[in-house]
C-alpha positions as CSV (number, residue, x, y, z in Angstrom):
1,X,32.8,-60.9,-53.6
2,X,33.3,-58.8,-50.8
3,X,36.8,-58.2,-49.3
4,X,37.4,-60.9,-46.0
5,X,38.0,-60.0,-42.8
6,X,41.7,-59.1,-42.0
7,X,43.2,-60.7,-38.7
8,X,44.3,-58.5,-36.7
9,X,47.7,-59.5,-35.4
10,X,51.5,-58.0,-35.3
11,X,52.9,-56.9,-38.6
12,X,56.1,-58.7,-38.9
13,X,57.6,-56.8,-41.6
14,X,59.1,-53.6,-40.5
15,X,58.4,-51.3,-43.4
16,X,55.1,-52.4,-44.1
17,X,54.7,-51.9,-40.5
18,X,55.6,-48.6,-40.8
19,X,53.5,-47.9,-43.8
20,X,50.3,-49.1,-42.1
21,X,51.2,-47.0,-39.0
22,X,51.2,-43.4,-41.0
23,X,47.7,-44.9,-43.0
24,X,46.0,-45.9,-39.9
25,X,47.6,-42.7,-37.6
26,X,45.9,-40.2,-40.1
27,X,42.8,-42.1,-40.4
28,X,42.8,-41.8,-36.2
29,X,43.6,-38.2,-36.3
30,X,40.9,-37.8,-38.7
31,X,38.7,-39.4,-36.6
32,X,39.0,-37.9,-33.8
33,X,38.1,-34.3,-35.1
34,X,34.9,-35.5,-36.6
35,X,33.5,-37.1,-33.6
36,X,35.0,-33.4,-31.8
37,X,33.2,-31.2,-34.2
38,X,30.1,-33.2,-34.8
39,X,29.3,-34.4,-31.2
40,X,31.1,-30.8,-29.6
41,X,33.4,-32.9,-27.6
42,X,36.5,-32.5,-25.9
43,X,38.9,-35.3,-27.7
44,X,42.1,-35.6,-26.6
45,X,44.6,-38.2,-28.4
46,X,48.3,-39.5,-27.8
47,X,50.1,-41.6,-30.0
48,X,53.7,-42.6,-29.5
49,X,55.1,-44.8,-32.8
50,X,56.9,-48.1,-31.9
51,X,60.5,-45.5,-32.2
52,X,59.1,-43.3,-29.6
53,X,57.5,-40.6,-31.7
54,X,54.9,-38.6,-30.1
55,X,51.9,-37.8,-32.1
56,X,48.5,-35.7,-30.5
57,X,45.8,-34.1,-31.0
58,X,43.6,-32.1,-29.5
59,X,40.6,-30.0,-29.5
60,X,40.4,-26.1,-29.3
61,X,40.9,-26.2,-25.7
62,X,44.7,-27.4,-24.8
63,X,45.8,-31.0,-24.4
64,X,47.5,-29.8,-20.5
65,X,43.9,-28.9,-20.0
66,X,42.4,-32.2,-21.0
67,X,44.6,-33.9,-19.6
68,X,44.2,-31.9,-16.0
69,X,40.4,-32.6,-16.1
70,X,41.3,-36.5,-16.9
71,X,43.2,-36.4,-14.0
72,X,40.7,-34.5,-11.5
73,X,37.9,-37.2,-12.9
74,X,40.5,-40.6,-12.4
75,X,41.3,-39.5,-8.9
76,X,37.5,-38.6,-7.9
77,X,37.0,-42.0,-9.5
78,X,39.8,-43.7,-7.5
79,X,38.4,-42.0,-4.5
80,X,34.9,-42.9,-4.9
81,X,36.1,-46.7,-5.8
82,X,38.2,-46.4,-2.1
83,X,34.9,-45.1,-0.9
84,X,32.9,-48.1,-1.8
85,X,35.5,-50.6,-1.3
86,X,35.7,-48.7,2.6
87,X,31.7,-49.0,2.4
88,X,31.6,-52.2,1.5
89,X,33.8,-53.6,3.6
90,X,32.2,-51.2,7.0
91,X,28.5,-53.2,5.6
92,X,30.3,-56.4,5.7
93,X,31.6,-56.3,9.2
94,X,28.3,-54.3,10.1
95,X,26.4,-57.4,8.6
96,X,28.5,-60.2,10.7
97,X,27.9,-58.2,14.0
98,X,23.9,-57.9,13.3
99,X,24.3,-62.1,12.4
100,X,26.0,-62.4,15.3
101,X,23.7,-60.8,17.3
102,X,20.7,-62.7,15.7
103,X,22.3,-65.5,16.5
104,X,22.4,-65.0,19.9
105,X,18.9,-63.9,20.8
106,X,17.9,-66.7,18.5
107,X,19.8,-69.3,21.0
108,X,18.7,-67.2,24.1
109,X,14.9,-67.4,23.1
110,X,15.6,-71.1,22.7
111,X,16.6,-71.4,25.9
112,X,13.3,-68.9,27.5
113,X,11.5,-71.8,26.1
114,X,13.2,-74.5,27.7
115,X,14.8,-75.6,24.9
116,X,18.8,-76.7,24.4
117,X,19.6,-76.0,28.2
118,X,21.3,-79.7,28.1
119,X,24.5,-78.0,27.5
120,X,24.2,-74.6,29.5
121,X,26.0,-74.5,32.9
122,X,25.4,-74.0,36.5
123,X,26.1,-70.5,36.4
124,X,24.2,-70.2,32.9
125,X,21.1,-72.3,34.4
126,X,21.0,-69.8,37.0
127,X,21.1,-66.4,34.7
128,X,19.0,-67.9,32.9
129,X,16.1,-68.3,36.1
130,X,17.1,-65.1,37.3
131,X,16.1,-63.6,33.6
132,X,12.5,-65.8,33.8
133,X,12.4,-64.4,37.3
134,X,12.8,-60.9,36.2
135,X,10.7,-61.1,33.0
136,X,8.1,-63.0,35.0
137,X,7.9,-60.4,37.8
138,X,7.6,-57.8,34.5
139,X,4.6,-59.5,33.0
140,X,2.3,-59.8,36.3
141,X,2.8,-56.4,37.0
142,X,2.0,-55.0,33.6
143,X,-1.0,-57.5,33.8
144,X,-2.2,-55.9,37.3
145,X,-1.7,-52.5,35.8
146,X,-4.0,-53.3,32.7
147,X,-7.0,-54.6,34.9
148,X,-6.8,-51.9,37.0
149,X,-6.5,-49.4,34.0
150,X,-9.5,-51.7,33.0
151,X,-11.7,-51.5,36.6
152,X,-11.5,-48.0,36.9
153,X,-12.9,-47.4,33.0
154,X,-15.4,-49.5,34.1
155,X,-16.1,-48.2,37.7
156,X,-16.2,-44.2,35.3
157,X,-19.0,-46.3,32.3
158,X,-21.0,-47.2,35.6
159,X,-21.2,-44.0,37.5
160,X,-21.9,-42.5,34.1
161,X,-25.0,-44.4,33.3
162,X,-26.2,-44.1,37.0
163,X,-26.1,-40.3,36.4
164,X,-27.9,-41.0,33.3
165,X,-30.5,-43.2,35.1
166,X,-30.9,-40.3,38.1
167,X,-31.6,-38.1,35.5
168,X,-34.0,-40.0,33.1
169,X,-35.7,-40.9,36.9
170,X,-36.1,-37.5,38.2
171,X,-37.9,-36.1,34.8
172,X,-40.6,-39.5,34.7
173,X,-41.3,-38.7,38.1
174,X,-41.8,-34.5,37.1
175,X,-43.6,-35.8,34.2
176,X,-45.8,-37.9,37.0
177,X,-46.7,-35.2,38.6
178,X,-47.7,-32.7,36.2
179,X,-49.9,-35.1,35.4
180,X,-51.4,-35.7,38.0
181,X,-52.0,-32.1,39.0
182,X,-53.7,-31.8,35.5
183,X,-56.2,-34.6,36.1
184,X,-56.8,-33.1,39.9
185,X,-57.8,-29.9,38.5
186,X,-59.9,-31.4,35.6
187,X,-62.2,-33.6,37.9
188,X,-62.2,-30.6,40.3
189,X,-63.5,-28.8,37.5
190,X,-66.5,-31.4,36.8
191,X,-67.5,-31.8,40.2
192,X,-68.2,-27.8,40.5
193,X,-70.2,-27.9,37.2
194,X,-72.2,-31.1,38.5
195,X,-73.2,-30.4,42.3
196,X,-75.8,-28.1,43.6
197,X,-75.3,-24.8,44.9
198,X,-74.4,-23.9,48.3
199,X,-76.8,-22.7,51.1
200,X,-74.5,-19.6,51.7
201,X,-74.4,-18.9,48.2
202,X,-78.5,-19.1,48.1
203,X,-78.9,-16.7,50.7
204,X,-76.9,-14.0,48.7
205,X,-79.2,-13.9,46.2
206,X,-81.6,-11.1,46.1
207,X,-85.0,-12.2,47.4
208,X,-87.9,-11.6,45.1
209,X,-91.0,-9.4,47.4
210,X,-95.0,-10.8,46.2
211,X,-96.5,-8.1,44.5
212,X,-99.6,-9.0,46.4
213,X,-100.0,-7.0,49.8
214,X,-100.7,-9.5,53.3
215,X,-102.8,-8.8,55.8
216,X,-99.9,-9.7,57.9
217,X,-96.8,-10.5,57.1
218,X,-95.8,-12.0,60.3
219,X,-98.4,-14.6,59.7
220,X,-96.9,-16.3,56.6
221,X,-97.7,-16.4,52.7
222,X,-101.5,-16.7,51.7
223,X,-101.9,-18.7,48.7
224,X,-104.6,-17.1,46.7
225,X,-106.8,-19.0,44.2
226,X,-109.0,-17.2,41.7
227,X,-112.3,-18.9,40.9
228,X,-113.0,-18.4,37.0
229,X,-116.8,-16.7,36.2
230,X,-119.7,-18.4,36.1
231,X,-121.2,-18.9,32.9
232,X,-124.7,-17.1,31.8
C-alpha cells in the first residue's frame, strides 16, 4: 500500500521540528540549483530558521544583485498597479460625466418633442421655444439653400441639352441642304441630256455647201430628180 498523505500542520515537538527543518532546508536548497542549472535561471532563496538563522542561496550572479532587480521589478509593478488604479479611477469619473451628459440630451430631446414639459418652468418653457425658434430658423434656411443648389443644377442640365439640341439642329438642317443641292444638280443634269438644242448653238455649226452648182444662188435650192433609163 502506498504511503498516505501527510497533513501538513505545525510540528509540535521541538526537536523533531528541528530535524524536519535541516531535511526539508537541504531538499530546498537542492532544489533550487536544479531548476537554476536546468532552466538557466536566476534563483535566489532566503531562509531564516524559527531561531533566526539565516540560510541562502544563490545563483552565479550575487544575491545583492537579485535582490536589486527584485526590487526595480516590485516597484515598476507597484507603479504600474498606481497607474491602473489612477486609470481606472480617471475612466470612472470620465464614464459618469459622458452618462451624465447622455442623460441630459436624452431629457432635452424629450422635451424638442414636446414631451415631459409638465414639470419645466417659465423660464425653461421659454429656452426651450427660443431653441425651436433657432433650430427652426436653421432648418428652412438649409432647406432654401438645397433647392436653390437644386434649381441652378437644373437651370446648368437645361442649357446643356439646349446647346445640344442647337447643335444636333444646325447639322439636320446642313445635312438638308447638301441634299438638296445634290438633287438640283442631278435633275439639272437630266434636263440638259433630254431637251433639244439651242438655235444659237445650231447656227455655230459649220454649214454643209451642195456639191451641185445653181444657176443662181440667190434664187433658192433646186431639187433635182433623176429619171432612171428607159428599158430596150
Amino acid at each position: 500500500m502506498g504511503r498516505g498523505r501527510v497533513q501538513l500542520k505545525r510540528i509540535e515537538n521541538k526537536i523533531n521540528r528541528q530535524v524536519t527543518f535541516s531535511k526539508r532546508r537541504s531538499g530546498l536548497l537542492k532544489k533550487a540549483h536544479e531548476i537554476s542549472v536546468l532552466c538557466d535561471a536566476e534563483v535566489a532563496l532566503i531562509v531564516f530558521s524559527s531561531k533566526g538563522k539565516l540560510f541562502e542561496y544563490a545563483t552565479d550572479s550575487s544575491m545583492e544583485r537579485i535582490i536589486e532587480r527584485y526590487e526595480r521589478y516590485s516597484h515598476a509593478e507597484m507603479q504600474l498597479v498606481a497607474t491602473d488604479l489612477e486609470s481606472q479611477g480617471s475612466w470612472n469619473l470620465e464614464h459618469s460625466k459622458l452618462k451624465a451628459r447622455i442623460e441630459v440630451l436624452q431629457r432635452n430631446l424629450k422635451h424638442c418633442m414636446g414631451e415631459e414639459i409638465d414639470s419645466l418652468t417659465l423660464r425653461e418653457l421659454q429656452n426651450l421655444e427660443h431653441q425651436l425658434d433657432s433650430a427652426l430658423k436653421h432648418v428652412r434656411s438649409r432647406k432654401n439653400q438645397v433647392m436653390f443648389e437644386s434649381i441652378a443644377e437644373l437651370q446648368k442640365k437645361d442649357k446643356s441639352l439646349r446647346d445640344q439640341n442647337n447643335v444636333l439642329e444646325k447639322q439636320v438642317k446642313e445635312k438638308e441642304k447638301e441634299e438638296e443641292v445634290q438633287q438640283q444638280m442631278v435633275q439639272s443634269s437630266d434636263h440638259d441630256m433630254n431637251s433639244p438644242p439651242s438655235p444659237s448653238f445650231i447656227n455655230k455649226m459649220p454649214q454643209r455647201r451642195s456639191s451641185f452648182n445653181n444657176t443662181d444662188t440667190r434664187s433658192g435650192l433646186f431639187l433635182w430628180i433623176i429619171k432612171p433609163a428607159e428599158q430596150v
